[in-house]
N, C-alpha and C positions, 0 to 999 in steps of 0.2 A: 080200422081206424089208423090213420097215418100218423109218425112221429116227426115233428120238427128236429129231431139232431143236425140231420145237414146243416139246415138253415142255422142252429145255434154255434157250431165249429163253426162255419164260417163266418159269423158275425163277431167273432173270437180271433180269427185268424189261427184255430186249431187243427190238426188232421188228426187222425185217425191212432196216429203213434205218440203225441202226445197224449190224448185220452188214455189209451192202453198205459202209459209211462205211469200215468199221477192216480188212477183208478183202478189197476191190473183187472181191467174186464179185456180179456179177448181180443184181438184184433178181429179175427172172425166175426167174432158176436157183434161186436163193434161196427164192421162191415154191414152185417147183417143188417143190422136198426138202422143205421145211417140211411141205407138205399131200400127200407121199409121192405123189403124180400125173407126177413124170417117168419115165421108163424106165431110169432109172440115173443112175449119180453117175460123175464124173472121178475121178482118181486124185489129181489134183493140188487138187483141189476139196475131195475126203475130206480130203488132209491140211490143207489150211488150216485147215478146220474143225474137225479132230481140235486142231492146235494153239492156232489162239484160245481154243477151251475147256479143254484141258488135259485132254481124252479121251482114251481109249483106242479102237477101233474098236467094241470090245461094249458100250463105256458109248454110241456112238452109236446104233446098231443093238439095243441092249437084248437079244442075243441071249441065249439061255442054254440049255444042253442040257436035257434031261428029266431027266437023272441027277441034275443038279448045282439044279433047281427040287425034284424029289422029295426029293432027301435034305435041301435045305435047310427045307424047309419043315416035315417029322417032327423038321428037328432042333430048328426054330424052339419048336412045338410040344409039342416034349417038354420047353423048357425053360418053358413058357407053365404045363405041367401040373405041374413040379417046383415051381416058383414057388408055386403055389395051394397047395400040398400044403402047403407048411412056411409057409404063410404062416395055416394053420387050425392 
């Protein structure tokens, strides 16, 4: 399971040494998770990170069932196709 960090720092305009500065987790570790290459995460590590950013675990891990990606996207969809419709 992949972690979004990258994507969060940079949506932030963070690197690597400000995380390390305001969390003292590791720049290594830091490293690590950012580029998804270590073999797991801390418990206590997840939560730091959950709460500097004010995550949730899925907003970290971008998980998302198949259910809830298929129906959101027909629902996206239908509303993409309702739009054009009333909009002709």
């Amino acid at each position: 399971m992949k972690n979004k960090l990258a994507v969060l720092m940079a949506e932030r305009g963070l690197k690597i040494t400000d995380l390390y500065k305001d969390t003292g987790i590791s720049k290594t570790t830091l490293m690590q998770i950012a580029n998804n290459t270590g073999k797991g995460i801390q418990y206590e590590t997840l939560e730091k990170l959950l709460d500097y950013f004010d995550i949730s675990p899925n907003d970290f891990f971008g998980y998302k069932s198949k259910a809830t990606i298929t129906s959101f996207e027909n629902l996206g969809q239908l509303f993409i196709d309702l739009g054009k419709t009333l909009m002709s």
